[in-house]
N, C-alpha and C positions, 0 to 999 in steps of 0.2 A: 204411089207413095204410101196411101194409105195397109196397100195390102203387103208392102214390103216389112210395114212396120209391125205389122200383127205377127208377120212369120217369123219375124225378127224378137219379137218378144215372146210369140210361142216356143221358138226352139232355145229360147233362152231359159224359160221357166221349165222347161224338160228335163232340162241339164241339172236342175236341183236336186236334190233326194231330200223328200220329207218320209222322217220314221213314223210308222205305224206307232204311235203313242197309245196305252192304255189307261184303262182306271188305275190297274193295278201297278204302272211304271209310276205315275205320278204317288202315289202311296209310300214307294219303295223311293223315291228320290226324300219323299219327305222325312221316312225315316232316318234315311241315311243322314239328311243335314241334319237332324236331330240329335245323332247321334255324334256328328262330328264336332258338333256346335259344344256339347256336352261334355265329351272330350276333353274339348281346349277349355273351355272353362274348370274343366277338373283341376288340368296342371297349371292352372296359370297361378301368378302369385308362389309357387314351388319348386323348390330343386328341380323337379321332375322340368319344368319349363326352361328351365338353365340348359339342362341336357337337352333337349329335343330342340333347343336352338342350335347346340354343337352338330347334332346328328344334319340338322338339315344347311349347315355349313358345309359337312363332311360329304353329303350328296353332292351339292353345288361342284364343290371341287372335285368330286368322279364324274358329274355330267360334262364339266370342261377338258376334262382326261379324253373323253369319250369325243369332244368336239375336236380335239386337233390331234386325237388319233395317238394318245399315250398309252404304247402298248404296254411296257412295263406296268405302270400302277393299275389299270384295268388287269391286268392277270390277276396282281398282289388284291383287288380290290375283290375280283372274282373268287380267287380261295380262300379268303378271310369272310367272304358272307355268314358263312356259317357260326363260325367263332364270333363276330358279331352280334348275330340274333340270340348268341346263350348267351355274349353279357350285357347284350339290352335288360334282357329278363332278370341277368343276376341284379345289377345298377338302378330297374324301376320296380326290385322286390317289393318298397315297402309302399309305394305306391297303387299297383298294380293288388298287395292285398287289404289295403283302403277300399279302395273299390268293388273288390269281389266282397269285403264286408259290409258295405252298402248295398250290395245289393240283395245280399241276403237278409237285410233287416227289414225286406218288402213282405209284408205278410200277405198274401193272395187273396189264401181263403175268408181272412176276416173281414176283405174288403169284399168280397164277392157275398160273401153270408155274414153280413155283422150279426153278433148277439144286443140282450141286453146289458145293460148294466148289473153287475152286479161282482159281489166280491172274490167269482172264479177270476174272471178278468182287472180286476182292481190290484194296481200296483201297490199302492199306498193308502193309508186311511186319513181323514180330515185331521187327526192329530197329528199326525206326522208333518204336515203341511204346517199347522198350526206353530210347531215345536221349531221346525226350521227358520219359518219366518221371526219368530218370533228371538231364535238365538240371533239370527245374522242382522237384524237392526238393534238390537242388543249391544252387540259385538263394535257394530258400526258404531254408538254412541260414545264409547270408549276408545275408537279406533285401535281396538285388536283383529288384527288379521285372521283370513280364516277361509279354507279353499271347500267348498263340500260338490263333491260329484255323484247326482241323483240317476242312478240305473237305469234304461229303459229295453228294449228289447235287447240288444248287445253285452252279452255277459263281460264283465270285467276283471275274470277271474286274475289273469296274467298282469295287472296293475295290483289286486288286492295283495299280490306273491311278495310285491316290493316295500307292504306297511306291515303293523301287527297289527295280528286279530285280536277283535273285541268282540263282535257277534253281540250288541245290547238293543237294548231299544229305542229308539228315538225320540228323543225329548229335547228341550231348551236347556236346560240345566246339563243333561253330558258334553251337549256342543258347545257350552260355555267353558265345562273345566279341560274338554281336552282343547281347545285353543286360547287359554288362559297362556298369560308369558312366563316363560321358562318353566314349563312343564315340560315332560319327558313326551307327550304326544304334540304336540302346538305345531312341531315344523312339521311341514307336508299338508298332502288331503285326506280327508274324510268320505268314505265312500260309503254310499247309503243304498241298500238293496231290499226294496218295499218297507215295511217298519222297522227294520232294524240297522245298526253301522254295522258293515261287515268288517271294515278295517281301518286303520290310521297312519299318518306319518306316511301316507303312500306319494311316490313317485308319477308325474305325470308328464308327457311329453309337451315339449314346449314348440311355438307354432313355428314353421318355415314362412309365414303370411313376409313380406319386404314391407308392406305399407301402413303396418298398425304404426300408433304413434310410440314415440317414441319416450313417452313419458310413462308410459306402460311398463311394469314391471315386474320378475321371474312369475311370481303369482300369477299375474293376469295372462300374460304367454303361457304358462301351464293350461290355462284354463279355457284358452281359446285353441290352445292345439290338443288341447283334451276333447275337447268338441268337434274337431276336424277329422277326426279318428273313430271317432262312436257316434252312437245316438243321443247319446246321456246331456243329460241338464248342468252345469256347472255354475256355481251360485259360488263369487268371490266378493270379498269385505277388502277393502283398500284400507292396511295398516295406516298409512299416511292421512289419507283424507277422510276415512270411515265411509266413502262411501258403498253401497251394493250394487254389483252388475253381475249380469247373466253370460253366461256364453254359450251357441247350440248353434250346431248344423254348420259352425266356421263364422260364427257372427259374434258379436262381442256388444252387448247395452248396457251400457256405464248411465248409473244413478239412477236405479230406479227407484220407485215405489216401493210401499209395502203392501198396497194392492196388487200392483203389476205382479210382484215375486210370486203373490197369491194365485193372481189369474193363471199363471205363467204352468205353474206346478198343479190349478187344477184340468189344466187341458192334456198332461201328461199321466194324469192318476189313471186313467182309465184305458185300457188296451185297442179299446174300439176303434174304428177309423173316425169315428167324429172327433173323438178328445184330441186327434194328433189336428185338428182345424185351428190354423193361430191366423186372427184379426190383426193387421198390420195398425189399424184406426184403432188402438186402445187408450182410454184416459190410462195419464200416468205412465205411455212411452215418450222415450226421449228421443231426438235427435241426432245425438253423437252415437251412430251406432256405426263400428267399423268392423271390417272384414281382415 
């Protein structure tokens, strides 16, 4: 019995196939879930996640074609792949170049050779930090509204196209008159590129996010879908309640500080891969931060 059972379980573990696994498979699976992982958090929360739910409906129903043998649609499905794949690509244009502009806002070499500090790599100078904070809780006290989008490696030429130029220098005192009420510059954003505004009255995209609140308004959706599209800092003044929030990276921190705005804008002054290090444990963050 005994020996019936061993041959019985030898010929049985025979019959397995176990793969020849490497360092370098396991390497390659992690990226890969890294990357898919990465992905789906890209489109989620976006048009692009609308679609790609139609698309994998649209599968489902050529996999069921394919199960009960629907020759017709299998043909139609078969000669339309083509035409397909050019307008997946036309339909996730703007997505697809979100993405490639993300990923060119990775600087390699500066992570791989940081310099020091100093003013070849200095976006901004402590006045200009100074100037902003100082307009935007200014601003807030009065509750005048007020959108400013601070530059960072991603040039914003193609948004400055949509304000006028002004080309000045930054201070407290311009960001007050140009978003002073009913002035000729007040509606729109403020685009700020190292010391100086390069333009006003500009145009910013507003966010596809479904789950901000809903008390959130044009303003604040500008500034978070302004965020979602570049690298750049977005500092908005709530007309309503005066209060200051930030928005970067697809994130949105309602009421802050006037520390926080500070610490915020000096970890962005600097090009280096240290300045882009933000401390989630900061005196002066708040809570209600949403995506």
């Amino acid at each position: 019995m005994r020996l019936w059972l061993s041959g019985f379980f030898k010929n049985f573990i025979d019959g397995w196939y176990f793969p020849d696994i490497q360092v370098t498979d396991i390497i390659e699976i992690f990226i890969v879930a890294v990357i898919v992982y990465e992905i789906m958090l890209w489109i989620k929360n976006t048009k692009a996640w609308m679609l790609l739910r139609g698309i994998i409906i649209l599968s489902l129903f050529i996999l069921a074609a394919a199960i009960f043998q629907m020759h017709t649609i299998l043909f139609l499905a078969k000669e339309s792949i083509n035409v397909l794949a050019i307008a997946a690509v036309v339909v996730f244009q703007p997505e697809l170049r979100r993405a490639l502009e993300k990923l060119g806002e990775k600087n390699l070499l500066s992570t791989i050779n940081p310099f020091d500090k100093n003013k070849e790599n200095q976006r901004f100078s402590d006045e200009t930090i100074e100037g902003i904070v100082s307009a935007c809780f200014d601003m807030g006290r009065v509750c005048t509204g007020a959108l400013i989008v601070v530059e960072q490696a991603t040039r914003l030429t193609e948004y400055e196209m949509t304000g006028i130029e002004l080309d000045c220098k930054v201070s407290s005192q311009v960001l007050l008159n140009i978003f002073e009420h009913n002035t000729p510059l007040h509606d729109g954003a403020v685009i700020v590129r190292g010391d100086r505004i390069t333009s006003a009255t500009c145009y910013l995209p507003l966010s596809d996010n479904m789950q901000i609140s809903k008390d959130l308004g044009t303003r604040h959706r500008a500034a978070l879908g302004m965020s979602e599209v570049c690298d750049a800092l977005v500092i908005v003044v709530s007309e309503e309640t005066g209060k200051v929030s930030i928005a970067m990276a697809g994130y949105l921190t309602r009421g802050v500080t006037r520390e926080y705005l500070s610490a915020r804008l000096h970890q962005i002054q600097y090009r280096s891969p240290e300045s882009k290090k933000f401390t989630l444990r900061k005196k002066g963050r708040r809570k209600n931060e949403e995506r």
